[in-house]
C-alpha positions in Angstrom: 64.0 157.9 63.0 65.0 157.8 66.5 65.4 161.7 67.7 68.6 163.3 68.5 68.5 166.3 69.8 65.9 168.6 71.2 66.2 171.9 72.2 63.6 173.4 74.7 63.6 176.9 74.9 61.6 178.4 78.5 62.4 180.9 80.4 60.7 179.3 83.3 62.7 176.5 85.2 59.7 174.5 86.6 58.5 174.2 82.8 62.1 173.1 81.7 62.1 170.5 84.4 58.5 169.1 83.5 59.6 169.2 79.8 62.6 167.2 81.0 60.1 164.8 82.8 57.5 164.5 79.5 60.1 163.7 76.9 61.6 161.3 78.9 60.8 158.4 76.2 62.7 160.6 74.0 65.9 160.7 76.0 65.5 157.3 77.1 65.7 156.3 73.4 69.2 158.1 73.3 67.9 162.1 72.6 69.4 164.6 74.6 67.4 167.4 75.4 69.4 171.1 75.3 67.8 174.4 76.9 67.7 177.6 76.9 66.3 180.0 79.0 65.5 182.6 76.3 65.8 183.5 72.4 69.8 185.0 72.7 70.5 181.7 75.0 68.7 179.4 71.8 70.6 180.4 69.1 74.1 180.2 71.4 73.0 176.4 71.5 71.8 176.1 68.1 75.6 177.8 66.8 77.2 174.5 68.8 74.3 172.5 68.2 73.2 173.0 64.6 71.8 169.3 64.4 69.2 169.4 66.6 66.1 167.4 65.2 63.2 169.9 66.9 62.8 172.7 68.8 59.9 173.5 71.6 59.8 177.3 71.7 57.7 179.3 74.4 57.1 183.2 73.4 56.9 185.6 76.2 61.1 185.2 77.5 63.5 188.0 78.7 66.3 189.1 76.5 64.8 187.6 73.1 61.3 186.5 72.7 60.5 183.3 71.2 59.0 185.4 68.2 62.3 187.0 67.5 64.1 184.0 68.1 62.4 182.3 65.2 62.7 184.6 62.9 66.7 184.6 63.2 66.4 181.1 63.3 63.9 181.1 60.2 66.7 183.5 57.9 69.8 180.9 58.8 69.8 178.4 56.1 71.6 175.9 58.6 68.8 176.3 61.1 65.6 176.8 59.1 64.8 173.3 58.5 64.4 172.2 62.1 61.1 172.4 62.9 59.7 174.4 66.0 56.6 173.7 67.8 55.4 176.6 69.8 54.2 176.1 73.5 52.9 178.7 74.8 49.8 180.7 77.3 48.8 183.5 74.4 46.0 181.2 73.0 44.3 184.3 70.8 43.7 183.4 67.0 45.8 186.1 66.1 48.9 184.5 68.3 48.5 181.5 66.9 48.2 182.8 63.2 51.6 185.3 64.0 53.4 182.1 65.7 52.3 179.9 62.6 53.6 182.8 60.1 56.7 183.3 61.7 57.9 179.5 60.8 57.1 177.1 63.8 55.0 173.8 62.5 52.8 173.8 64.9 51.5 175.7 67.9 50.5 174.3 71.3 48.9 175.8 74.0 49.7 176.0 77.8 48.5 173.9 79.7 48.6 171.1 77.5 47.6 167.0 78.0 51.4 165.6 77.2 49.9 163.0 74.6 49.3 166.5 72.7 53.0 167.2 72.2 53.6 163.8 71.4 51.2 163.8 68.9 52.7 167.1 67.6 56.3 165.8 67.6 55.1 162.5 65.5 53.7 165.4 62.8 56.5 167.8 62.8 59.1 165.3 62.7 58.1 161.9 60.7 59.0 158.6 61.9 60.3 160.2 65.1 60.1 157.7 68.0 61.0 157.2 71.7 60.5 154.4 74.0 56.6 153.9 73.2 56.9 151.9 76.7 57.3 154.7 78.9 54.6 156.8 80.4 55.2 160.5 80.5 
């Protein structure tokens, strides 16, 4: 399944421009990639955007954290079964476990090798490919 849409929600624009740079043989493969700069911004996108195949959440954002953000997103039928990886720098057990509970798939922590979110989005969405030739 070649990806659609994915949304990548970071408050930080350096972040948003390297996640622009390491999906690449995503959007190269026809994906678009969405953002938002917090939680309130996400679910805006998501409302005009309700197909979007994945979503790469960070936590710690102004307005709405990612936390909050997924649990909206978790108690909209329409939205609960895209799956969320986390990416984010609270690397504690119990950040992990609360992220984990709260509904993402997976959780990744900052800084991260990008053949690790790769990896993740193969698991979290099946059969989800890109153009394998490119290097990210």
């Amino acid at each position: 399944m070649s990806l659609r849409k994915i949304l990548v929600v970071e408050d930080s624009e350096m972040l948003q421009s390297g996640y622009r740079l390491v999906l690449q043989r995503y959007r190269a493969g026809g994906c678009q990639m969405l953002r938002a700069l917090n939680g309130k911004e996400a679910l805006e996108v998501l409302a005009a955007n309700p197909d979007c195949d994945l979503i790469i959440l960070d936590i710690n954002m102004p307005v709405m954290s990612g936390l909050e953000f997924l649990y909206h997103c978790k108690h909209q039928p329409a939205l609960s079964r895209i799956p969320v990886i986390i990416s984010s720098t609270e690397s504690e057990e119990d950040d992990i476990i609360r992220g984990l509970q709260a509904g993402a798939a997976a959780y990744l922590v900052k800084p991260f090798k990008v053949d690790e979110l790769h990896q993740l989005i193969t698991r979290v969405v099946p059969g989800a490919i890109g153009a394998r030739s490119m290097r990210a």
